[in-house]
Every structure is written in C-alpha cells, then in structure tokens.
C-alpha positions in Angstrom: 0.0 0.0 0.0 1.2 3.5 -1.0 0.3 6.1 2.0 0.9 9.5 2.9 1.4 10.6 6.2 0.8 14.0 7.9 1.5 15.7 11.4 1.3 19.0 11.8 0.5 19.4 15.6 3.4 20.8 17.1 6.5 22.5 16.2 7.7 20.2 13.7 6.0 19.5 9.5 6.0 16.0 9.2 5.3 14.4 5.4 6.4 11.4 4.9 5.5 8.5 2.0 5.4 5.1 2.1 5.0 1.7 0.7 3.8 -0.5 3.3 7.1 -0.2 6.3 9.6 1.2 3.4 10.4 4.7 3.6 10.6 6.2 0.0 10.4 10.2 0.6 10.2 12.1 3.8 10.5 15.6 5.3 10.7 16.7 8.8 11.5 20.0 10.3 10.5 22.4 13.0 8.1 25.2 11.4 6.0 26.4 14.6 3.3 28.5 13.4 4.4 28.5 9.8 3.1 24.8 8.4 0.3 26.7 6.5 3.0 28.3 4.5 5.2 24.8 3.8 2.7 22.0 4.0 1.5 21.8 0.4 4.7 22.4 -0.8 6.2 20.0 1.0 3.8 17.8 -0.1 4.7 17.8 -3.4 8.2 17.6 -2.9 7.9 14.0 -1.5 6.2 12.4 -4.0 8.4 14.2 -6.4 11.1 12.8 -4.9 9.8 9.4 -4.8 8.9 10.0 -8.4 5.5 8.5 -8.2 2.5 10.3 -8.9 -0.5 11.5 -6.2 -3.1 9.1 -8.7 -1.1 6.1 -7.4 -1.3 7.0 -3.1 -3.7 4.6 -1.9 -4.1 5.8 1.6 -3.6 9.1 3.4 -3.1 9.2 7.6 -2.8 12.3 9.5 -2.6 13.5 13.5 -6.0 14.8 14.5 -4.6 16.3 17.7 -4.2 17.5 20.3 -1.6 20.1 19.7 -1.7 23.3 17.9 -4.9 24.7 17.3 -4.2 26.0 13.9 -1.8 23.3 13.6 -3.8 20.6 13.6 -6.6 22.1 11.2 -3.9 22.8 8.5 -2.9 19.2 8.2 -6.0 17.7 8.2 -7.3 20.1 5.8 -4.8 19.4 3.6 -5.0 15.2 4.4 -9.4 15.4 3.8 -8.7 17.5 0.8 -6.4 15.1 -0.7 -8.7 11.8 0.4 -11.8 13.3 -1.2 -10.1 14.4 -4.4 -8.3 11.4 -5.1 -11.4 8.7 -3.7 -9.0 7.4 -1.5 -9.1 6.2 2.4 -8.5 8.8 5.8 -6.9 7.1 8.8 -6.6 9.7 11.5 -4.5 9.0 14.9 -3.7 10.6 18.0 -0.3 13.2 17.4 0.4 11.3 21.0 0.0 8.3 20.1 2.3 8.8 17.3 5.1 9.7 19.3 5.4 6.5 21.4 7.8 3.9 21.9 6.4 0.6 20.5 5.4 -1.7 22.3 7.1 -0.5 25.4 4.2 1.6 28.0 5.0 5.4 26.9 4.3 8.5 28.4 3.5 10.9 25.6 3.5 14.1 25.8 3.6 17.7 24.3 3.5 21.4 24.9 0.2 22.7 25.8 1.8 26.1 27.0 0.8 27.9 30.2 2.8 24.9 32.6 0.6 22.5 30.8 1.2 19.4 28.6 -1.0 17.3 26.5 -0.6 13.9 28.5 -1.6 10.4 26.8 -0.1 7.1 27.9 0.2 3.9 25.5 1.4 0.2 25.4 1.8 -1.9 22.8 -1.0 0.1 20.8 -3.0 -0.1 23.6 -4.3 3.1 25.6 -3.7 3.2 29.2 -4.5 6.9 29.8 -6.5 8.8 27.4 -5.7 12.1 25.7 -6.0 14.6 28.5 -4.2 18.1 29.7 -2.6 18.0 33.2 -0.4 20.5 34.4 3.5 20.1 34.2 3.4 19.4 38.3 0.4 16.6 37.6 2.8 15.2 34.5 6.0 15.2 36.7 4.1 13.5 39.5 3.0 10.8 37.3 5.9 10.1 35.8 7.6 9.6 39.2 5.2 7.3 40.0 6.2 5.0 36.8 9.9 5.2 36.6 9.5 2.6 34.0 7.5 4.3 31.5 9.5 6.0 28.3 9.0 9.5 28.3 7.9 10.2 24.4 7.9 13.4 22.7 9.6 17.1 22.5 9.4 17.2 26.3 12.7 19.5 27.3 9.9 22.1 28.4 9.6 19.8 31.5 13.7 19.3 32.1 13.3 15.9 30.5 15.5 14.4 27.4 13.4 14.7 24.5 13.1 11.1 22.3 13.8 11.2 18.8 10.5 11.7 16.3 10.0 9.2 14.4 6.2 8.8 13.7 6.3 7.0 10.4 6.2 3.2 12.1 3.5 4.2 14.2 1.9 5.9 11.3 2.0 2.4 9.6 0.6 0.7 12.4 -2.1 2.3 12.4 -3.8 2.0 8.9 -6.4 -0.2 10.1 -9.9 -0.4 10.9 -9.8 1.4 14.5 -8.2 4.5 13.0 -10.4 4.9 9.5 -12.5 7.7 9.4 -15.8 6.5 7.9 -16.8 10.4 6.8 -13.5 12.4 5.9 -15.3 15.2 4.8 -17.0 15.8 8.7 -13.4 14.7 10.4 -12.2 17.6 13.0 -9.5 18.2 14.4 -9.1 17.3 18.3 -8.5 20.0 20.6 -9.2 18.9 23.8 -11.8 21.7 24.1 -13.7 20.7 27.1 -10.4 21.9 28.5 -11.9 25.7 27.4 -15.3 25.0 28.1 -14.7 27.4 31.6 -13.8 30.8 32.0 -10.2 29.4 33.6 -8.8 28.8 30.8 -5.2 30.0 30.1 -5.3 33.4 28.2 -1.8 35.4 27.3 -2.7 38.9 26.0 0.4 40.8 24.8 1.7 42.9 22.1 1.1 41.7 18.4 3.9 40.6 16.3 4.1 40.6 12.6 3.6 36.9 12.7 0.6 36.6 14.4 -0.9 38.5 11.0 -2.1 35.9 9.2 -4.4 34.9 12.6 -5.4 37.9 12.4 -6.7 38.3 9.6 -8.6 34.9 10.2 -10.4 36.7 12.6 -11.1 40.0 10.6 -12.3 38.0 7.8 -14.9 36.5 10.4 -16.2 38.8 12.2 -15.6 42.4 10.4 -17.2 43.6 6.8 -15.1 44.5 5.2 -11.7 43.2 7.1 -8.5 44.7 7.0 -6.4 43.6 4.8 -3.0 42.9 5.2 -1.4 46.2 4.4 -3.7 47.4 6.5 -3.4 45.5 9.8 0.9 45.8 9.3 0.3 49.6 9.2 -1.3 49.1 12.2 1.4 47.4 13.7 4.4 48.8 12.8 3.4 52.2 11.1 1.1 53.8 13.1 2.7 55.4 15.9 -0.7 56.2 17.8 -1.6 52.4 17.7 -1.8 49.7 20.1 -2.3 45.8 18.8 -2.6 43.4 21.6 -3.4 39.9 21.1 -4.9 37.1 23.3 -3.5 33.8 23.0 -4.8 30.2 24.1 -2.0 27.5 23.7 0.1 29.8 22.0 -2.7 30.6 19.3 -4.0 33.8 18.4 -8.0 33.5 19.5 -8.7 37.3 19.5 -6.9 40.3 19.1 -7.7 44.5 19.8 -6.0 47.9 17.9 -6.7 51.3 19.8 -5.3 54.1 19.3 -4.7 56.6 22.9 -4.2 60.4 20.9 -4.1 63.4 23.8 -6.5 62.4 26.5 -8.9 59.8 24.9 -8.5 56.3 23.4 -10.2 55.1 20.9 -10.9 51.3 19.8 -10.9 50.6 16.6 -11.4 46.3 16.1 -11.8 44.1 19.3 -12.6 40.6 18.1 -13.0 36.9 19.3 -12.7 33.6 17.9 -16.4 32.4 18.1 -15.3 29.3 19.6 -13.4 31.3 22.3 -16.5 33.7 23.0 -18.1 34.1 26.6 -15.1 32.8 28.0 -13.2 36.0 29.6 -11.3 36.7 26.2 -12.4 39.8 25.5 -12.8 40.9 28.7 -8.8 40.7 29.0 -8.1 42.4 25.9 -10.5 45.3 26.8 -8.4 45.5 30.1 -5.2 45.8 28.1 -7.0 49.3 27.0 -7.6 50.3 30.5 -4.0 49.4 31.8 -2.0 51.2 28.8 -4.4 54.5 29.4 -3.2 54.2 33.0 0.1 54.1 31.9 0.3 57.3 30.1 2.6 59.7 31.7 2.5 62.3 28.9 -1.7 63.5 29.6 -4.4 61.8 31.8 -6.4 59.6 28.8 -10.3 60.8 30.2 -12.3 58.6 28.0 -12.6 55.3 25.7 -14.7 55.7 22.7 -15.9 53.6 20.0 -18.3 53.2 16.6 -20.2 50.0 16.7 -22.7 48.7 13.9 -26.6 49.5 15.4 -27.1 45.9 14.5 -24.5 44.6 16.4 -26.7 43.2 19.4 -24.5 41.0 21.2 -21.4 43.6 21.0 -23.5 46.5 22.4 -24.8 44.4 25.6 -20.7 43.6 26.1 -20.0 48.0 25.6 -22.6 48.2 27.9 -21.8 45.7 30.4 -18.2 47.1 30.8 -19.7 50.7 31.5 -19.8 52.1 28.0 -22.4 54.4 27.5 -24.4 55.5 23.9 -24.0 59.1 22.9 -25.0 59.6 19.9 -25.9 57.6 16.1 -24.0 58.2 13.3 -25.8 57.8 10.2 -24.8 55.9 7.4 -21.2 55.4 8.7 -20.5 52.0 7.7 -19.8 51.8 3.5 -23.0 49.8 3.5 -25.1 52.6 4.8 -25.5 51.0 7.8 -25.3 53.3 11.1 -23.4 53.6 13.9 -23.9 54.1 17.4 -20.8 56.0 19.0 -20.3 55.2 22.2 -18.3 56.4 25.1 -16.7 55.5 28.6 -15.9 57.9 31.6 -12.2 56.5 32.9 -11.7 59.0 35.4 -15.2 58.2 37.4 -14.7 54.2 36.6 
C-alpha cells in the first residue's frame, strides 16, 4: 500500500510517503506556526522525490490532535482535501500516540503552554490513559510514580530528554480499521476543548507581532465587513505610531486580538474581536483590560475617555460595551460603507 502521512501538531512539519514499512520520501523539520505556509509544498516535494504520482497513493493518515490549534486544522485540511479528491481512504491517529515507543508503556507528551502538557499514555497500541491536559506538576508527579515508562515526545519544556521523532512506524501501524474515518469530509481536528469550556482557561494577552498576522486576519475576515487587509493591519502594527495591537492567545494561538489608538486624552478602539469558539469565555474581557492598563500608563496627559463606533445591529457587542460601563451618545448615520449606522459610544475612565 502507498500512503501518505501528515503531522502537523506541534513544532515540527511532518510528510512522509510510504510503501507499506519502506520509507521512499520524507520531510521533517520544526516550522512552529508557519506549516500553513510549507505544507502543500512540502507535499509535493515527497512524491516528487519518490517519483511516483499523487493518482497512485492509496491511503492518506494524519494527526488529529491535540496540539496546535491552527496546527492541527492545517494538516487535516490538507489530508481530507487530498482523500476526497483522489477517492482514497482517511486514517486519522492521535499526534500522542504517534510519538510512542512501540510496544514499550510510553508516556507521551507535548506542549500545551501555560505549565501545561498534553498527556496520553500507551502500550503496545493499547491506551492506558486517554488524551487529557494535566499541568507540568500533575505530568511530573505521574511520571515519578512510573519510573518505568518511556518519556515520548519534544518534552525539554519539562527538564526531561526529549526522544527522537520518528512517527512513520506508528503511522504504519495504524492504517487499520480502528483508525479509518468513515466520513472524511465531517473529520475535526481534536483539541481537547472541554479543557476551554470554563472561563479558567489559560489566556496570554500581549503585544502583536508581525507573525501573528495571518491569525489575524482569520479573525477579521470573520467577524468584520469589510476586514482589513493585510497592508492594513501591518500599518497598524508597525506604522502607526498612535496604535496599540494586543493579542490574546490560548496555547500559544492567536484567539482574539484588539487595535486602539490613545491620541491626547482619549483612546479610541478601533477592532476588538474573538474567535467564536473562544466567545463568553473571559477573552475579550482581557483584551479590553489591556485598554484600560495602557491609558493608565500614560505619563504624557491623563487619557479621560474610551470611545468607539459599533454597527446599530450589532446586538451581542452593544450588551458587552454596555456591560463594561460604556455608555451610547450619539448615532452616526450611514457610517458603515453599507449605509448601515453607527452608534458611537463612550466610557468615563476617570469616574470608573
């Protein structure tokens, strides 16, 4: 059988192509946050190196998570696009259960930032513990309790060697019935989300860099009409000198970003947006302190107010304005480019 397998859950892209157990073309390097940009490419490079065509594959495998959150969608985009185009098979595995030591009991584990770790334990195939997130202190407490477990995985985060990465064989082993995904086209990626289902989840906001961009403008195109564009959003960021671009992170993902602007003594927001997934969950919340603490930090002239323009239609934002002590002043007709209005709106910093 001629396969293809994919991992793109943590820092390194994985391709690699197979017949049965014999190795004819692989890559593997460490792109963190950049497989979107290498993936295909690197996709073609393997079977071109093989020199056998993408019509002969008869098989395609890829890690479903947990790991990355954009990580993990890029490969198995790429993995369903490539089964339902070419008619052929999707085996999807575990990127933990990927990285253990066959058949001896493995503790596998990767970064799931914020002194956490995606935990899974495995013997022989079999699953002892299932895929879970413990804290570094829970993983280090379990692994002293079973000195004679491998320790599997990119794990010098926790002080620990790291084991070399070589999913292919496990890959291999698992092209079988268990692992088959009867509907490619509905297979998602596994994030471990009831792990974000509470309002304690881990959230990082700090300053934007230029390669959190293309998240960004993931989230414009969702929620904004029109989004910025890319010129745009890197003016923003590096040209503007009255801006301020903060982004929230989850796992080391971008899941919401803000850009104000503090000019004499007022601050004005210009985008706050949220993942929809991450909604209701404290994000914004955070980023909208971000405003608060950086007006407090001006030295230059006491910032008085925040203001903002948000669509009239825009229901759900206007409760949030509201709920954080923002107040309307006045409508501005016609504002949007599709004639829709605007309600301007306004809080007092200086009275809370």
């Amino acid at each position: 059988m001629l396969w293809l397998g994919i991992d793109t859950s943590d820092k390194n892209l994985f391709v690699c192509l197979y017949r049965d157990n014999e190795c004819l073309a692989l890559t593997c390097y460490e792109a963190w946050q950049r497989q979107s940009e290498y993936l295909v490419e690197d996709v073609e490079k393997v079977f071109a190196s093989a020199k056998v065509k993408k019509t002969d594959l008869q098989a395609v495998i890829a890690a479903k998570g947990p790991g990355s959150y954009t990580g993990v969608r890029i490969g198995l985009t790429v993995a369903k696009t490539l089964s339902f185009a070419l008619k052929l098979p999707l085996f999807l595995v575990s990127s933990l259960e990927i990285l253990q030591q066959y058949p001896k009991p493995s503790i596998c584990l990767s970064n799931a930032r914020s002194k956490r770790s995606y935990f899974g334990v495995y013997e022989g195939g079999k699953v002892l513990v299932e895929d879970c997130i413990k804290t570094n202190d829970e993983v280090r407490a379990y692994i002293a309790e079973h000195p004679e477990y491998v320790l599997c995985g990119d794990i010098a985060y926790l002080g620990y060697d790291s084991s070399a990465y070589l999913p292919a064989e496990n890959f291999y082993r698992c092209l079988d019935d268990a692992h088959r995904c009867n509907e490619p086209l509905s297979a998602s990626p596994v994030y471990l989300k009831d792990d974000y289902g509470t309002t304690n989840m881990k959230t990082i906001v700090r300053k934007s860099i230029p390669s959190d961009i293309s998240r960004i403008l993931e989230i414009e195109e969702a929620c904004f009409v029109p989004p910025y564009d890319e010129k745009t959003l890197l003016y923003e960021l590096t040209g503007n000198p009255f801006s301020h671009v903060y982004s929230a992170l989850v796992d080391g993902e971008v899941v919401g970003y803000i850009d104000f602007m503090i000019t004499f003594n007022s601050a004005t927001i210009n985008r706050i947006a949220v993942k929809e997934e991450f909604r209701r969950k404290g994000v914004g919340n955070l980023l909208l302190g971000q405003v608060i603490k950086d007006c407090e930090a001006e030295k230059d002239e006491e910032v008085e107010y925040l203001t903002l323009e948000v669509r009239a239609s825009n229901e759900k934002a206007i409760r949030f304005y509201k709920k954080h002590k923002f107040q309307d002043v006045t409508v501005k007709k016609g504002y949007y480019d599709d004639g829709e209005d605007a309600i301007y709106m306004t809080r007092c910093l200086i009275h809370g």
